[in-house]
DOGUDO-982692 format. One record per residue: residue in three letters; x negated, y, z negated of N, C-alpha, C in turn. Coordinates in Angstrom, 1 decimal. Layout:
+-------+--------+--------+--------+--------+--------+--------+--------+--------+--------+
| bavex |    n.x |    n.y |    n.z |   ca.x |   ca.y |   ca.z |    c.x |    c.y |    c.z |
+-------+--------+--------+--------+--------+--------+--------+--------+--------+--------+
|   ALA |      X |      Y |      Z |      X |      Y |      Z |      X |      Y |      Z |
...
+-------+--------+--------+--------+--------+--------+--------+--------+--------+--------+
// end
This chain:
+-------+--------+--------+--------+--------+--------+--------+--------+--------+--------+
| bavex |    n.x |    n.y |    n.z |   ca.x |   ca.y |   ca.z |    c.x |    c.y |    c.z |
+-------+--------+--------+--------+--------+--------+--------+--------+--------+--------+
|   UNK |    6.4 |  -11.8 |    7.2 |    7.7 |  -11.1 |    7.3 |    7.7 |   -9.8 |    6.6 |
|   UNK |    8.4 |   -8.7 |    7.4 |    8.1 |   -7.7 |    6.5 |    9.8 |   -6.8 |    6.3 |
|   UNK |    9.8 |   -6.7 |    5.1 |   11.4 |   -6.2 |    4.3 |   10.9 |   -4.5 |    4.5 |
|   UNK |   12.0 |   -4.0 |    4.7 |   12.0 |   -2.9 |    3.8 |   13.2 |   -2.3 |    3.1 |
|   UNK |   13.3 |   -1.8 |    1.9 |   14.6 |   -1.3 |    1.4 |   14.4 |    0.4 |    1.2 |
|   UNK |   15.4 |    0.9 |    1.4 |   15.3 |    2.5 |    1.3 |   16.7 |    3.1 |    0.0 |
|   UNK |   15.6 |    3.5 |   -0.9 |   16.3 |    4.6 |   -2.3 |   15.6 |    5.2 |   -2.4 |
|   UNK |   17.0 |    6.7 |   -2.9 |   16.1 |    7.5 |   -3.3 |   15.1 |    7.8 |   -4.3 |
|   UNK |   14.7 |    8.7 |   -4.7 |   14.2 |    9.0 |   -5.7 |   14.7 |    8.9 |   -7.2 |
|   UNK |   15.7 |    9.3 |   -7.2 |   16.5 |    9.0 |   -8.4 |   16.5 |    7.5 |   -8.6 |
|   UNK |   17.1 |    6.8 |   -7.5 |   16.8 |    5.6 |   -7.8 |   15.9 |    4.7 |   -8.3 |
|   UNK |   15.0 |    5.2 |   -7.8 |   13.6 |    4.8 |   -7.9 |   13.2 |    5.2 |   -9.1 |
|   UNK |   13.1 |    6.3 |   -9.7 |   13.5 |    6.4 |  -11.4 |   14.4 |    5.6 |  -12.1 |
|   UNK |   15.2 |    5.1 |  -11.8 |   16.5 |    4.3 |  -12.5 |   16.3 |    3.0 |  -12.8 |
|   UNK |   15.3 |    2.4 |  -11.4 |   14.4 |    1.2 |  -11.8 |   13.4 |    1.4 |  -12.5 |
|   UNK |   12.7 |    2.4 |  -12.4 |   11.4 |    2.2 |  -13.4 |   11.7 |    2.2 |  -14.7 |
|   UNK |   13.2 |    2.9 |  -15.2 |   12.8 |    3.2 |  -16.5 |   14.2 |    1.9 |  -16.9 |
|   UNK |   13.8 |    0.6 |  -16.2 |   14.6 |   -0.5 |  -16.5 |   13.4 |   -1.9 |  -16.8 |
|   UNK |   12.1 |   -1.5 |  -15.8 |   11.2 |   -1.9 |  -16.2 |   10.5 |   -2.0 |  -17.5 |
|   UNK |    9.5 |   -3.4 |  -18.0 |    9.2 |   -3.2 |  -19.6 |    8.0 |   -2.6 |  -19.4 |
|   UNK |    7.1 |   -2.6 |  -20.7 |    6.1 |   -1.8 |  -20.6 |    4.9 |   -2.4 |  -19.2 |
|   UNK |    4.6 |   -3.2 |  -19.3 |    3.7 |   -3.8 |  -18.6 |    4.2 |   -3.7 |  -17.4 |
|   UNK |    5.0 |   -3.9 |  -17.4 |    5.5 |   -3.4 |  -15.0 |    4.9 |   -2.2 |  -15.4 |
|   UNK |    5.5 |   -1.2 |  -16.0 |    5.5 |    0.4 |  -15.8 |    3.4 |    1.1 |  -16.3 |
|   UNK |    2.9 |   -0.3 |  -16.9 |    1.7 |   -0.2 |  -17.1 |    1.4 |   -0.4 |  -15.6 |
|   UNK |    1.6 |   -1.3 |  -15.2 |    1.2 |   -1.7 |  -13.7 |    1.6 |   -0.7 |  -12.4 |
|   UNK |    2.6 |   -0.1 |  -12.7 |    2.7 |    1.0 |  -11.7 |    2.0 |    2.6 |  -11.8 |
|   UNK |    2.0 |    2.4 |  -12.9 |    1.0 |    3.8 |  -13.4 |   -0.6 |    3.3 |  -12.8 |
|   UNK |   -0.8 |    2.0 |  -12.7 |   -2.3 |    2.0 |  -12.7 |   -2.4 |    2.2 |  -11.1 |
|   UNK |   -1.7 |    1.8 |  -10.3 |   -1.5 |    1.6 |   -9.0 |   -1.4 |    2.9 |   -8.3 |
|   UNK |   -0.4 |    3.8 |   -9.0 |   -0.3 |    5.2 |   -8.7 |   -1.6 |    5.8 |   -9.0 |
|   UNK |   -2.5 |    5.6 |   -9.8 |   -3.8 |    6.2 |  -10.3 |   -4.2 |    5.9 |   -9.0 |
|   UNK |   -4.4 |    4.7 |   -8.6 |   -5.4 |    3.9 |   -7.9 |   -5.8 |    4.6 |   -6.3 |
|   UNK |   -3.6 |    4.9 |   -6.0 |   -3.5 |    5.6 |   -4.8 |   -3.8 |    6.8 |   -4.9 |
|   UNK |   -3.6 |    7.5 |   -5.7 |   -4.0 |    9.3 |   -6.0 |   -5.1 |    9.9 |   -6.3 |
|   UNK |   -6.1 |    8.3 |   -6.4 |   -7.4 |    9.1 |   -7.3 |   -8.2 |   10.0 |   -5.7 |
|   UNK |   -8.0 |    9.6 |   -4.7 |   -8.8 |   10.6 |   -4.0 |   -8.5 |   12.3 |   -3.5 |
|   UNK |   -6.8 |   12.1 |   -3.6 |   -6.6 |   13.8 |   -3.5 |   -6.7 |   14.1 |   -5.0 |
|   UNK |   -6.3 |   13.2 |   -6.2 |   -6.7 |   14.1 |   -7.3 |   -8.0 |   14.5 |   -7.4 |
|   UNK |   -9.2 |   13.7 |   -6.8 |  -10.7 |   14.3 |   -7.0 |  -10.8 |   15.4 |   -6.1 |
|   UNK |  -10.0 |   15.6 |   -4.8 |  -10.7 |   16.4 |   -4.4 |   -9.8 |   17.9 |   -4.6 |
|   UNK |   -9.0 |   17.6 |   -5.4 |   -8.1 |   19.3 |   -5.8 |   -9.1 |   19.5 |   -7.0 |
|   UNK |   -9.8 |   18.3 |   -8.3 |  -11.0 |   18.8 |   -9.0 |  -12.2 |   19.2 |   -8.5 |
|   UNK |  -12.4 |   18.7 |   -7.5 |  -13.5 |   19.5 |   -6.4 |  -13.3 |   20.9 |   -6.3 |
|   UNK |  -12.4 |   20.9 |   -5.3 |  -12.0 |   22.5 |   -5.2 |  -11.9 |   22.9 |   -6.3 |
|   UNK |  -11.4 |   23.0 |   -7.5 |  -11.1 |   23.8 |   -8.4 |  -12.2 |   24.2 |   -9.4 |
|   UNK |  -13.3 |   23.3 |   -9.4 |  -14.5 |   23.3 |  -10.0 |  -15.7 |   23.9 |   -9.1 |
|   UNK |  -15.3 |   24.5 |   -7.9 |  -16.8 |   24.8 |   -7.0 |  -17.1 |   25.6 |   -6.8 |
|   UNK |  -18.3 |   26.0 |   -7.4 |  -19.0 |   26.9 |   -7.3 |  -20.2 |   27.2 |   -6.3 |
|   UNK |  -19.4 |   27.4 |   -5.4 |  -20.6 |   28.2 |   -4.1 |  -20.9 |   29.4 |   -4.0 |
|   UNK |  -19.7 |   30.3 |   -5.1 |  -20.1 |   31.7 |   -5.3 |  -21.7 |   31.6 |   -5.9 |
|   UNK |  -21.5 |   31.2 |   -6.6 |  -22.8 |   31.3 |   -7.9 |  -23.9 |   31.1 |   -8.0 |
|   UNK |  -25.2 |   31.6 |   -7.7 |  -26.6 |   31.3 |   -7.6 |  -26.7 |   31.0 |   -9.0 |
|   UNK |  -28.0 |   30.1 |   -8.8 |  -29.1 |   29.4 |   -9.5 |  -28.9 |   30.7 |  -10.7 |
|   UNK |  -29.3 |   31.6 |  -10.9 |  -29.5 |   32.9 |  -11.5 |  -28.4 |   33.2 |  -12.4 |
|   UNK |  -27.4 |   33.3 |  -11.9 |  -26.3 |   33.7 |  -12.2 |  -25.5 |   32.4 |  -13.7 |
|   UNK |  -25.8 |   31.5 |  -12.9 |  -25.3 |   30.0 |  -13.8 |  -26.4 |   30.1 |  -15.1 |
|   UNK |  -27.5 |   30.3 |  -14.6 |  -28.9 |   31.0 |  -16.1 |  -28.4 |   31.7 |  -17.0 |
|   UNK |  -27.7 |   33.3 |  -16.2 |  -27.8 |   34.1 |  -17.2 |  -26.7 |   33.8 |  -18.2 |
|   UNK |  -25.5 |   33.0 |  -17.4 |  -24.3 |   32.8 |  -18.0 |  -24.5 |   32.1 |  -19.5 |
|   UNK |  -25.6 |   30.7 |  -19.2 |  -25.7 |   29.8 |  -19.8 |  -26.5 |   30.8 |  -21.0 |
|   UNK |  -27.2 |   31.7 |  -20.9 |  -27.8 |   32.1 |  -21.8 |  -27.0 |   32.9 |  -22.8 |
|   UNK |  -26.1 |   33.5 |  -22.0 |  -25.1 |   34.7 |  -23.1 |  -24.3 |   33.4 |  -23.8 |
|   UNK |  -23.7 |   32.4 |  -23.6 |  -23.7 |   31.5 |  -24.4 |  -24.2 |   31.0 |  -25.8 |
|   UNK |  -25.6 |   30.5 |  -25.4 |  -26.7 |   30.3 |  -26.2 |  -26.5 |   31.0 |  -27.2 |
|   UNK |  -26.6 |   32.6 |  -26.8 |  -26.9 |   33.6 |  -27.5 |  -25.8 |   33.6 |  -28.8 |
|   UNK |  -24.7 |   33.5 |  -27.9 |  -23.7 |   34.0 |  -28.9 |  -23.1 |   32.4 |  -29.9 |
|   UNK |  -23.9 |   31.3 |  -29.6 |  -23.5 |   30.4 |  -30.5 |  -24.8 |   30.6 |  -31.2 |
|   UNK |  -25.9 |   31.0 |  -31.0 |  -26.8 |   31.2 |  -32.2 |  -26.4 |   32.0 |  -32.9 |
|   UNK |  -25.9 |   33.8 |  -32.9 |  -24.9 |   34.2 |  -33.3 |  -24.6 |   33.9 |  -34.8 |
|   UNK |  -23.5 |   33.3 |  -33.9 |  -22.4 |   32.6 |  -35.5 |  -23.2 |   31.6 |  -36.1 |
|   UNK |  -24.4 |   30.7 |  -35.5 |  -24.6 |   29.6 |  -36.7 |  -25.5 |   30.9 |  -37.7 |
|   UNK |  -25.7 |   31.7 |  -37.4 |  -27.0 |   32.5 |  -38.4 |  -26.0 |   34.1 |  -39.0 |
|   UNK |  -24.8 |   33.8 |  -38.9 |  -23.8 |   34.9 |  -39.7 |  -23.3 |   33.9 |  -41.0 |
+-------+--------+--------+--------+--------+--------+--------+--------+--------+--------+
// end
């Protein structure tokens, strides 16, 4: 058998925050659970570097290097 009930959003806030910790533990995990694939892939995009050659990611890493050797030897 399948129910369905329709509230809004507000509502649907109004219950959660009627719930005790452990429901609202339980719905947070669930929402993770459903979201974890567009949240990976907006960290995808936001992390991609296809500009950037092999070379480029080197010299970067080096001026780094450089400049925390730097400060440990000031």
């Amino acid at each position: 058998m399948n129910l369905s009930l329709t509230i809004d959003f507000n509502q649907l806030k109004s219950l959660i925050t009627q719930c005790g910790i452990e429901e609202k533990t339980q719905i947070v995990r669930m929402l993770e659970k459903d979201t974890l694939p567009l949240r990976f892939n907006q960290f995808m995009n936001k992390i991609r570097t296809d500009g950037l050659t092999l070379k480029e990611i080197t010299a970067e890493v080096e001026t780094v290097r450089g400049k925390k050797h730097s400060e440990k030897t000031q």
